[in-house]
C-alpha positions as CSV (number, residue, x, y, z in Angstrom):
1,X,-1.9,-2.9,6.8
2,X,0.6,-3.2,3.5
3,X,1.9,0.1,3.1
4,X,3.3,1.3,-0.8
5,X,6.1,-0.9,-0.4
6,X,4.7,-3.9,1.1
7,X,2.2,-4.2,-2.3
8,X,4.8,-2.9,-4.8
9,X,6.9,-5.7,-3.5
10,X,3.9,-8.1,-4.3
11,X,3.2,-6.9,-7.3
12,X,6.7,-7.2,-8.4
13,X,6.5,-11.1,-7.5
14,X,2.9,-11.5,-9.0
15,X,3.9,-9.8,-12.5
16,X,5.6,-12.7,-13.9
17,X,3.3,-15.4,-12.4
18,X,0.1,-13.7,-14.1
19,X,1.4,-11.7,-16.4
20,X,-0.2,-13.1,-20.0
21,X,-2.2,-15.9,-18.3
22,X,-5.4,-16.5,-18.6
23,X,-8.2,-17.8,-15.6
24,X,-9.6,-20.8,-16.3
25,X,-11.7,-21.3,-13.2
26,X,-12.9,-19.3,-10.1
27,X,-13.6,-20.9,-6.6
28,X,-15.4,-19.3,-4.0
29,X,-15.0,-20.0,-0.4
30,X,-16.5,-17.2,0.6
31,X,-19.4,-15.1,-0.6
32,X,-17.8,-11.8,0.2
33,X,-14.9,-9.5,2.2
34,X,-15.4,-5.7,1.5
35,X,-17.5,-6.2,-1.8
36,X,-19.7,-9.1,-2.3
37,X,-17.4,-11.7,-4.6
38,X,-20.3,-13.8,-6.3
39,X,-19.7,-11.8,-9.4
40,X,-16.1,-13.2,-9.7
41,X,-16.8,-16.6,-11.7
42,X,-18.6,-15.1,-14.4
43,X,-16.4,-12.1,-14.7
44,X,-13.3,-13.7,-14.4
45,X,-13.4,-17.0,-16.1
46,X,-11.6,-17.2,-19.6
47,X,-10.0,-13.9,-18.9
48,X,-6.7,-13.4,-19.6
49,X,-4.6,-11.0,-17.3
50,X,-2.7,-8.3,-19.3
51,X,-0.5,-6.6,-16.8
52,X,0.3,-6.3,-13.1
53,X,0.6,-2.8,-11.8
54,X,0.0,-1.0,-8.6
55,X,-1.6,2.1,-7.4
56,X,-1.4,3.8,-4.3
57,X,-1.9,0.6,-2.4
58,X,-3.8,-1.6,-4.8
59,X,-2.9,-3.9,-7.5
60,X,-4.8,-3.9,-10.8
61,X,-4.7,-6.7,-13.2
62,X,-6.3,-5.1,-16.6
63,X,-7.9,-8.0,-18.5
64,X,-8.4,-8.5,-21.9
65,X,-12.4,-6.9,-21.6
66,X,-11.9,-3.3,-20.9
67,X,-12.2,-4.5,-17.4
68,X,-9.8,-5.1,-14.3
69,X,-9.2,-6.8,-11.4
70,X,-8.5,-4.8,-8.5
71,X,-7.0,-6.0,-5.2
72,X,-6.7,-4.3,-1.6
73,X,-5.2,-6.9,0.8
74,X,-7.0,-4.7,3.9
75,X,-4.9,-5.8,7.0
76,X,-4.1,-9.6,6.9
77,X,-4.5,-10.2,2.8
78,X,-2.3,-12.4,1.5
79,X,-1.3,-13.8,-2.0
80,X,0.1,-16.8,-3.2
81,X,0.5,-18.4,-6.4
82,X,1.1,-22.4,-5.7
83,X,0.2,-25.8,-7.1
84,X,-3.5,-27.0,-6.7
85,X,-2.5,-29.8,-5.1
86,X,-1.7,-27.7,-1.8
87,X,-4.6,-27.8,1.0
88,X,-6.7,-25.5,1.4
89,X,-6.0,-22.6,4.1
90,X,-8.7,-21.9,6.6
91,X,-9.1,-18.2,5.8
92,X,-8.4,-18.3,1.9
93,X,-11.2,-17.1,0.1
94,X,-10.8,-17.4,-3.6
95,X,-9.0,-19.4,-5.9
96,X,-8.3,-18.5,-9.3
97,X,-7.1,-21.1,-11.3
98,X,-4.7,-20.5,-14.6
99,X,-4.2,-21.7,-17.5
100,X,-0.4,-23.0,-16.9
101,X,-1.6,-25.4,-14.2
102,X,-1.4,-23.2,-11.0
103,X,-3.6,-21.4,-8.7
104,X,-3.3,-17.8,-7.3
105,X,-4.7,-18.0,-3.8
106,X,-6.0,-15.0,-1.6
107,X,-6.3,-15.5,2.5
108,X,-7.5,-12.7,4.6
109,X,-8.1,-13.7,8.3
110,X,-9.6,-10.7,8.8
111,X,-11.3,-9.8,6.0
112,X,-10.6,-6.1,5.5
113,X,-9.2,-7.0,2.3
114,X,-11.1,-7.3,-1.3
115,X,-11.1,-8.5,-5.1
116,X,-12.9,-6.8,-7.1
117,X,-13.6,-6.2,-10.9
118,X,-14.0,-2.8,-12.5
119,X,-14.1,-0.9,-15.9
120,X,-11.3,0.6,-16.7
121,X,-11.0,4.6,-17.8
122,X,-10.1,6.1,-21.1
123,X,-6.7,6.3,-19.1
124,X,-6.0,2.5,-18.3
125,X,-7.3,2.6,-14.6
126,X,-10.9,2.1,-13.4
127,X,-12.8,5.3,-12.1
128,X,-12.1,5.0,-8.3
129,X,-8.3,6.0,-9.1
130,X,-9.8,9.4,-10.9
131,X,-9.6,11.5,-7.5
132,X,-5.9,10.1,-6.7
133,X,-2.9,12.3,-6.3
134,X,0.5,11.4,-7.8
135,X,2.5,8.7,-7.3
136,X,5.4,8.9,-4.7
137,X,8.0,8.7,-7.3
138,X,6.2,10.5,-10.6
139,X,7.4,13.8,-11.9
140,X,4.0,15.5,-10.4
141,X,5.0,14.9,-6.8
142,X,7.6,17.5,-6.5
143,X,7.9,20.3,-3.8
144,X,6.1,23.0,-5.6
145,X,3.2,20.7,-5.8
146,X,2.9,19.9,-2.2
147,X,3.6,23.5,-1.3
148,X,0.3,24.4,-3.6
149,X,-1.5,21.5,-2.0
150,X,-0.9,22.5,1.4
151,X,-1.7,26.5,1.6
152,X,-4.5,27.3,4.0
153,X,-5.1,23.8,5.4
154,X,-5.3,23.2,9.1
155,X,-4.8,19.5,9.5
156,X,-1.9,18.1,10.6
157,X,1.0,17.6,8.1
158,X,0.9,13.6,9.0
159,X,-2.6,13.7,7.8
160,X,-2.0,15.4,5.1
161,X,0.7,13.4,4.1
162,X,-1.4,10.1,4.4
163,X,-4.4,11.3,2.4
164,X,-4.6,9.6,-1.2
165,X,-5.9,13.0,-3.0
166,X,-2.3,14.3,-2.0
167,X,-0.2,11.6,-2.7
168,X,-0.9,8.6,-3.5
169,X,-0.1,5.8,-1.1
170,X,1.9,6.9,2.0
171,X,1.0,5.7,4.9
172,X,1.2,5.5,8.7
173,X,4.4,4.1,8.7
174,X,6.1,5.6,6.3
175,X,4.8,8.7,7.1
176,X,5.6,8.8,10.5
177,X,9.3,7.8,9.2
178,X,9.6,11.2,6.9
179,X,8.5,13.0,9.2
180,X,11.1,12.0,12.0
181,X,13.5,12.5,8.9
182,X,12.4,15.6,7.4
183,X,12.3,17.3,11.4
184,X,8.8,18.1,11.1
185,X,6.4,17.4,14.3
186,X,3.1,15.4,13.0
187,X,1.1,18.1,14.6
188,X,2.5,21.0,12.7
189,X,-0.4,22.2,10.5
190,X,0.3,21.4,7.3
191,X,-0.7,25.1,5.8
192,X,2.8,26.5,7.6
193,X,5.1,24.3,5.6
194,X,7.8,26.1,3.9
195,X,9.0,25.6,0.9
196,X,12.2,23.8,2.5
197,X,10.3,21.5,4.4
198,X,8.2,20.9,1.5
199,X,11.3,20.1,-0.4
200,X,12.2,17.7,2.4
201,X,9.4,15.7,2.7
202,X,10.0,14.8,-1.2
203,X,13.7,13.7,-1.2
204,X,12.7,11.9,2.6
205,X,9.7,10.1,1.6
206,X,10.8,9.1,-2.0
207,X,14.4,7.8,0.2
208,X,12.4,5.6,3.0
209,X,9.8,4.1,0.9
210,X,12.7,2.8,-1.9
211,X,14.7,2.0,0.9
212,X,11.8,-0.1,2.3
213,X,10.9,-1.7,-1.3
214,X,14.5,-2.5,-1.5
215,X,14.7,-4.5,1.9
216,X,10.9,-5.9,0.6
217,X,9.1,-4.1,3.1
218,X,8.2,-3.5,6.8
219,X,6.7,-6.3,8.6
220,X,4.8,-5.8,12.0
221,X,2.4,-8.0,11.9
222,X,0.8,-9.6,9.7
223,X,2.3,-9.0,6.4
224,X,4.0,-11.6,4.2
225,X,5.3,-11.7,0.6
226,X,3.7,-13.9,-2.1
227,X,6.6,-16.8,-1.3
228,X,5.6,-16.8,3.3
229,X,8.7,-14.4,3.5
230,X,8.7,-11.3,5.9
231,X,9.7,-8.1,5.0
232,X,13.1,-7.0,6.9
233,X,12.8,-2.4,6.3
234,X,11.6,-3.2,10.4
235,X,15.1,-3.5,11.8
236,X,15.8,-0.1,9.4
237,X,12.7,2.0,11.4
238,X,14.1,5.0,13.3
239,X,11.0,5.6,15.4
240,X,8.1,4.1,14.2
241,X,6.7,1.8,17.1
242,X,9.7,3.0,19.1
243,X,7.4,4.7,21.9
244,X,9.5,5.6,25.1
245,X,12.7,4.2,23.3
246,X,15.6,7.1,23.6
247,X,15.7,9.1,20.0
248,X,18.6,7.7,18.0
249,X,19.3,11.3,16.9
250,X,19.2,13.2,20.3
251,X,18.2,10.3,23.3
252,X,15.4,12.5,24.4
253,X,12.2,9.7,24.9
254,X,10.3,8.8,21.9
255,X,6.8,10.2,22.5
256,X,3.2,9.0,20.9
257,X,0.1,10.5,19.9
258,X,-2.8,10.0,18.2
259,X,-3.6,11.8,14.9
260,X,-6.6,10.7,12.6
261,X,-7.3,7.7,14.5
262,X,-3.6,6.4,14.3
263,X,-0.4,6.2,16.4
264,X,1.8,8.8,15.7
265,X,5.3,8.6,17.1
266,X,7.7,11.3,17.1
267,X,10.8,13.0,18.9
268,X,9.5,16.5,20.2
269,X,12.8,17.6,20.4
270,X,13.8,17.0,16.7
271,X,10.7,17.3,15.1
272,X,9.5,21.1,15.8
């Protein structure tokens, strides 16, 4: 699934493509993926898209309305933004046409993914955001904050990293990678984090997931940038998907577990 940097990367190559354009037609391909997307012609059609931004792991389009366009791209979501005159893709589900003659395509071969139109708050995102921690890289997310956030809970510190109400928008992946960095086992519970550690998984996480926007992402599987390209932070991961590998800090054997539902790889030498 596109991780923070993986849809900041697309939303940096879809800014300047919609930015200021306005839809001019909407086909359907497909009646829905998460959320039903019959309401999309009529909602969409003679908009014009204001901005491009991100949150957490979605990209909002505000329109010119009071409403937005929100995307998730689930597992296998794509976007492109090509001439109509290129086929058709098997598993591409809407087309949105603009008014400079080209099309922004979505494909989602699984389906996990969504488009959807909301109203948008008194502060410039729609309502689902309300219950959203801070940003990775805002002035909130500092260690003081996540030392508050974390008093008295017993889940493990990876969950707690990945859950949105903390911070917005780390997940498996990078998480797994800040922990490795910050020398913090997944399992630890995340009320016993010091103020230290705390301070660590800041400066770490805030390092890997610029680092991995810089090299345009992590790709594993199915990911791919708005122009087919793949994102190359993969050859930069220290132990994610690494299981039974040696450690590159110590060489004692990369071990796995499973938190939340997810893989979790760590070193249980160097992450106490």
């Amino acid at each position: 699934m596109p991780e923070l940097p993986e849809v900041e990367t697309i939303c940096r190559a879809l800014a300047p493509a919609l930015t200021g354009r306005t839809i001019t037609r909407v086909e359907l391909f497909s009646p829905k993926l998460r959320s039903s997307l019959t309401p999309l012609p009529e909602m969409l059609t003679g908009r014009r898209i204001l901005a491009i931004t991100r949150r957490a792991r979605y990209i909002i389009a505000p329109l010119d309305n009071a409403l937005a366009l929100v995307m998730h791209f689930g597992m296998t979501g794509v976007a492109r933004i090509e001439s109509p005159d290129v086929p058709r893709r098997t598993h591409e589900h809407v087309f949105l046409h603009l008014d400079d003659g080209f099309v922004f395509r979505f494909e989602d071969i699984r389906r996990f993914g969504n488009l959807e139109v909301l109203p948008l708050a008194a502060n410039g995102l729609p309502m689902f955001f309300q219950c959203f921690g801070p940003e990775p890289f805002s002035d909130q997310f500092t260690a003081q904050y996540l030392y508050k956030c974390s008093r008295n809970l017993k889940c493990p510190v990876k969950t707690f990293l990945m859950d949105n109400a903390v911070v917005a928008g780390i997940g498996n992946i990078y998480a797994t990678e800040t922990l490795f960095a910050a020398g913090i086992s997944p399992c630890r519970p995340a009320g016993t984090l010091s103020r230290r550690q705390c301070e660590k998984l800041v400066e770490q996480s805030r390092h890997i997931l610029n680092a991995a926007i810089e090299q345009g992402g992590t790709t594993i599987a199915d990911f791919k940038h708005v122009d087919g390209s793949e994102g190359k932070f993969a050859v930069c991961l220290q132990i994610y998907g690494k299981t039974g590998e040696a450690c590159p800090h110590c060489g004692h054997p990369i071990q796995c577990i499973r938190l939340g539902g997810r893989s979790s790889a760590f070193c249980p030498k160097c992450q106490k």
